[in-house]
N, C-alpha and C positions, 0 to 999 in steps of 0.2 A: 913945510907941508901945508897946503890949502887947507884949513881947516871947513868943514859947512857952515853957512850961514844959519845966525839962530829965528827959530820958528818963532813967528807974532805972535804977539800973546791971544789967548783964542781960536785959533787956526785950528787943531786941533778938533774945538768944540765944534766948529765949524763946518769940518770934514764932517766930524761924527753925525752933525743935524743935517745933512745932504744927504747921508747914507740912509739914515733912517727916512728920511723923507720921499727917498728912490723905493724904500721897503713899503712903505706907508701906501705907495703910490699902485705896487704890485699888488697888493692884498687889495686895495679897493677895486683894483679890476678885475682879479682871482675871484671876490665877493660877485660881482656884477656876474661873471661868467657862468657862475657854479650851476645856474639854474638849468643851462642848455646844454653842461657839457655832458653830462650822463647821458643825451642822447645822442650826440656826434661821439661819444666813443663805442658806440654799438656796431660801427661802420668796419670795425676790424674783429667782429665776431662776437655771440654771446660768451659773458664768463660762463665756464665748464662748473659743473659741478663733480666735488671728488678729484680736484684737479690741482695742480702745485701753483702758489703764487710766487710769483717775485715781489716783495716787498721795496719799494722805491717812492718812500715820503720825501722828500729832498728838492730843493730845486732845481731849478731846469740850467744849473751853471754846471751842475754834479752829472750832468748825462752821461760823461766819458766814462764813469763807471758802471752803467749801463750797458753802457755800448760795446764794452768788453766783453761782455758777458753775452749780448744780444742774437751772434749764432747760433752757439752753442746750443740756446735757451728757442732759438726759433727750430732747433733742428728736435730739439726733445717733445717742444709739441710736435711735435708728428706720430709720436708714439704714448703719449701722456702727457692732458691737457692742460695746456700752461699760460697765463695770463700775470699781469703786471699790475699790481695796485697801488694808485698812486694820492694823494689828497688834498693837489693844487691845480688845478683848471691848465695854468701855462705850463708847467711839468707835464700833465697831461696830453696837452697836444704837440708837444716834443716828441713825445714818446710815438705816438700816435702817427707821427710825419716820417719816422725812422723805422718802426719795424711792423711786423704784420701778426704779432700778439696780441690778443685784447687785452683791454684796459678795463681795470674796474676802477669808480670813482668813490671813494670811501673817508670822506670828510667829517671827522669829530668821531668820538668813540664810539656812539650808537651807531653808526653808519657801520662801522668795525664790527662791531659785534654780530649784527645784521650778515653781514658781510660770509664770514667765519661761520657762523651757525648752518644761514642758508642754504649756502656754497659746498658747504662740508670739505671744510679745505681741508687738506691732509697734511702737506709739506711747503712749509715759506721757506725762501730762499732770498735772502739779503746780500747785496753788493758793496754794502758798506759798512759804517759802524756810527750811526749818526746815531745823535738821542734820539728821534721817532723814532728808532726800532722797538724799543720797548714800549710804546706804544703796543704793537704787537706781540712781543714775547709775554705779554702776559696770558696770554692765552697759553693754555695748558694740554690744548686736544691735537695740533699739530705738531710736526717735527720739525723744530727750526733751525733752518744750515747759513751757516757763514761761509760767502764763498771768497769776498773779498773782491781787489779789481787788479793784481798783478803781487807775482812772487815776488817777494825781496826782503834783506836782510836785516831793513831799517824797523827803527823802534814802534812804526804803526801795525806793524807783521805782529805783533806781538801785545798788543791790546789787553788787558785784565779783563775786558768788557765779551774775551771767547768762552769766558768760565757762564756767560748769560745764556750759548746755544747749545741745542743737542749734541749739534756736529758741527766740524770744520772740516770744507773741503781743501783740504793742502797740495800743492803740486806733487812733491814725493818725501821722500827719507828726512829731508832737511827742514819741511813746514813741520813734521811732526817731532823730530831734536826740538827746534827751536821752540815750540810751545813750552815741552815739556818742560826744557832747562828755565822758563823765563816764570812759570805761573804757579804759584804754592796749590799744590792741593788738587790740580789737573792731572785729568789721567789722561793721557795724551796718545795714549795706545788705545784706550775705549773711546776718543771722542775725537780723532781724526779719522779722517779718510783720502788717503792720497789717489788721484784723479788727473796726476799728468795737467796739461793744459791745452786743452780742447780746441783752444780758436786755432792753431795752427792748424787741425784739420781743416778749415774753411777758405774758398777764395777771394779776396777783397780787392775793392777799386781802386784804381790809383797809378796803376803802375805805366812805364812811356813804353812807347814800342822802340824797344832795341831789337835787333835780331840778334839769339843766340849766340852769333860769332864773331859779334863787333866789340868783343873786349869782355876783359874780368871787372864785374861789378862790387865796387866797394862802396859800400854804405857807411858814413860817416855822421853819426849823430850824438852829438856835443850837449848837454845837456845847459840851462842857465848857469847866472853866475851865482844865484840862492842869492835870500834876503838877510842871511850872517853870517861869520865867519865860518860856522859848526858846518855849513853846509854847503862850502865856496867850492864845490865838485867841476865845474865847467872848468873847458880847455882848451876853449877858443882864444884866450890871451898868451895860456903857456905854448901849446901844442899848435892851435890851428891853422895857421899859415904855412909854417915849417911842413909841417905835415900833408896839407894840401899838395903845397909845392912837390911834395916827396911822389905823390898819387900820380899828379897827370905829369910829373916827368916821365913816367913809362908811357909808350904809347897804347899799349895793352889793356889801359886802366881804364874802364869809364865810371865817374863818381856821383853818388845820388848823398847830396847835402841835404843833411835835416837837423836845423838850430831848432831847439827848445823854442817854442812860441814867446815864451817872456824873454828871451833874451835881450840884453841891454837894455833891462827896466830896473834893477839897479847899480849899472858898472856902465858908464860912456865905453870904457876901454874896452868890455865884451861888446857892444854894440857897435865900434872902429873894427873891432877883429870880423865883425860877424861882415862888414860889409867889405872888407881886406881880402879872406874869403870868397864871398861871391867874384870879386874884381879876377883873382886868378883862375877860376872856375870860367869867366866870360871870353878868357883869352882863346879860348877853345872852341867857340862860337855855344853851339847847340849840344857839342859830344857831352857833355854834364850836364846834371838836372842838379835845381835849388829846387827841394821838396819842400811844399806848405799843404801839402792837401790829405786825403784820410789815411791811418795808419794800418798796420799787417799787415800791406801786399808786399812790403819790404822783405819780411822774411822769408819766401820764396823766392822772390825777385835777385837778392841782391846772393852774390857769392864769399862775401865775408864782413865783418863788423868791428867798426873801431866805434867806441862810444864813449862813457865817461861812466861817476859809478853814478847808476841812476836804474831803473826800471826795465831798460831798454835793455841793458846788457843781463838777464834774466832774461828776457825774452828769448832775446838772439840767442842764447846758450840752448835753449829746450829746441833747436833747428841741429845743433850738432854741426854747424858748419863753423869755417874760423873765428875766432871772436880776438879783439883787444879792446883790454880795459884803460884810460890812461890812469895815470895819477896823480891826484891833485898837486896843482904847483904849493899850495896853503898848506905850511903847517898847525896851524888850526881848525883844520876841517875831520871832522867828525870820520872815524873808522869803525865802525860796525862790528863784531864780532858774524866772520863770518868767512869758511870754508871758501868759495869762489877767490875774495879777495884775499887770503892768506895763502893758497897756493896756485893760482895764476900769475905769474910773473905780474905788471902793471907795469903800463910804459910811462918813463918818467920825461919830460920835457925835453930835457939832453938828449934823447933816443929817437925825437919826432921824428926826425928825416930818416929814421932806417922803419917805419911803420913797413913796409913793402917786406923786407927779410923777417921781420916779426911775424905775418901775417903769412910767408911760408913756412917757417918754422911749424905752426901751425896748421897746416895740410893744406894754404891754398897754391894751386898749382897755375900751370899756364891755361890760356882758352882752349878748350876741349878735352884739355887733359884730365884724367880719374883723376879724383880728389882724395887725397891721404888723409887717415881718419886720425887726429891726436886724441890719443890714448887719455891726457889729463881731462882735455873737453869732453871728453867719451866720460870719465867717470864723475866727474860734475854734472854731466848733463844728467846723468842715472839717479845723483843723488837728489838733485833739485826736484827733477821731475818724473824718475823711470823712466818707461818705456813710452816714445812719443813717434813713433813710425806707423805710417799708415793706416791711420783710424782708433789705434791704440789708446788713447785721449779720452775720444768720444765715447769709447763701448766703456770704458771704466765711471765716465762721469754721467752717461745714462744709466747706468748699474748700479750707480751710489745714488742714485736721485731714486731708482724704482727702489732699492731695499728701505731708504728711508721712507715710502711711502706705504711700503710693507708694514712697514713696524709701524706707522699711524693706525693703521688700519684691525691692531691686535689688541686697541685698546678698548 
């Protein structure tokens, strides 16, 4: 066995004094910026007063969980006025570049306080679970909601730091078990609120022009190979060739490839597989797309989902349409306690090449054909998320934002 070569003494230290000196480097231009940015964010509207914030202290690397949220959140200002506070200049004009929310610029606690007094903020709403949040949560006058940036069954779903919010918005039946079982002392029936997941409502960019009847669209999104064993979830070394190869030998099939962005950043061998992959995907000229560009239009777009256990496949499941899970080739990787992966079958590496009878198992049918509805994905999907058809989503997750604005308001 190749062992690694050992790391020079000080490398390390090394790393670490680059890193802080990249940080070093942000903040003196964040400092330089601060002076002008409170008026270049005025360009996307005054903050409202009596209006819901989003809290979003964090850097401008954390946008994605943002940007999850950023429909949803631009569709509720329309009905109740919604703005994004944030307390670094380049966070800032990220935000700013991305959506058509306003921004308040609220740097150091006086600014905050200012901020919340002024404004007569009613309901914050956080994306995350960063220390600056409490930053904010100490304030005692609004209603503060955890909305999070994607269902799922892993151990940050489940944070001790929810016992901090009013409320948590949960997807359905399964965000609120799971608190409950995980947090001493949580009432999980008072302090959830299930809200479906709302961006499916929305349309997003991205997607290629196929014409409707040039093939069934399978969407194949592999997740990395993780940076330890606990979480060696990718299946482009077990599954992804075999499996490919299984896809465009129907001629039926047209495939939209989306590798995990880190992929093969720590495994050579997922990064051979990822471009193994691409190689039998090209034989085909243009009929398959290698996806790198923005996410959601995929689940409209695509007619069923093979993925890996990662985020993606929660996603895909609140669409109701086929899904496959693989399974880890690692018996050291981390399993979850969790309904989805204990009663959905998981395809194990041995199986790759039949992914196709899997995935009609399943209810995906041929091109144009009505699509059979599987009974198990049907009740998963219910418990994950309820009811997520035809705006379903949205009228619940505006209705949990105006009650909790209600109840600010009683105080």
């Amino acid at each position: 066995m190749k062992l690694p070569l050992p790391e020079l003494p000080g490398a390390a230290r090394l790393r670490r004094a680059a890193g802080l000196g990249a940080e070093a480097v942000r903040r003196a231009r964040n400092s330089v910026a601060a002076g002008g940015f409170a008026e270049r964010a005025e360009q996307n509207g005054l903050v409202p007063n009596g209006g819901v914030a989003v809290y979003f202290c964090t850097d401008p690397d954390n946008l994605f969980q943002l940007e999850q949220w950023r429909r949803p959140l631009e569709h509720l200002a329309r009905t109740r006025p919604t703005f994004v506070v944030v307390d670094r200049p380049d966070t800032g004009e990220a935000v700013l570049a991305r959506s058509t929310l306003p921004v308040a610029f609220a740097q150091g606690s006086g600014a905050l306080e200012r901020l919340v007094d002024e404004r007569d903020v009613r309901v914050v709403l956080y994306v995350n679970q960063v220390e600056r949040n409490f930053r904010m949560l100490r304030f005692a006058g609004p209603v503060h909601v955890q909305l999070g940036h994607g269902e799922s069954d892993k151990a940050y779903s489940v944070s001790n730091q929810h016992k901090a919010y009013d409320l948590t918005f949960v997807g359905g039946p399964a965000g609120r078990d799971r608190l409950g079982a995980a947090l001493r002392g949580f009432d999980a029936d008072a302090r959830t609120v299930p809200v479906g997941r709302p961006q499916l409502d929305h349309a997003y960019p991205g997607a290629p022009d196929w014409s409707r009847g040039s093939g069934v669209r399978v969407w194949y999104a592999p997740t990395w190979e993780g940076d330890r064993p606990s979480v060696a979830y990718g299946s482009l070394v077990s599954h992804g060739v075999e499996l490919v190869e299984a896809l465009v030998a129907d001629p039926d099939v047209r495939v939209v490839y989306r590798p995990h962005p880190r992929t093969g950043l720590s495994s050579p061998r997922h990064a051979e597989a990822d471009r193994a992959v691409r190689a039998v995907l090209a034989r085909d000229g243009d009929r398959h797309l290698v996806d790198s560009g923005p996410y959601g239009w995929q689940w409209d777009f695509a007619d069923a989902c093979v993925t890996d256990l990662s985020s993606v496949a929660y996603d895909w499941l609140a669409t109701g349409k086929p899904l496959v899970v693989t399974e880890p080739a690692s018996s050291e990787a981390y399993r979850p306690a969790s309904r989805l992966l204990d009663e959905l079958p998981l395809l194990p590496a041995s199986a790759a090449g039949s992914v196709l009878d899997v995935l009609g198992s399943r209810g995906l049918g041929e091109p144009g054909s009505e699509r059979a509805v599987d009974p198990l994905l049907a009740d998963l999907s219910a418990y994950y998320f309820g009811e997520t058809a035809e705006g379903a989503s949205t009228r619940r997750f505006e209705a949990a934002v105006e009650a909790a604005w209600s109840l600010a308001s009683t105080r």
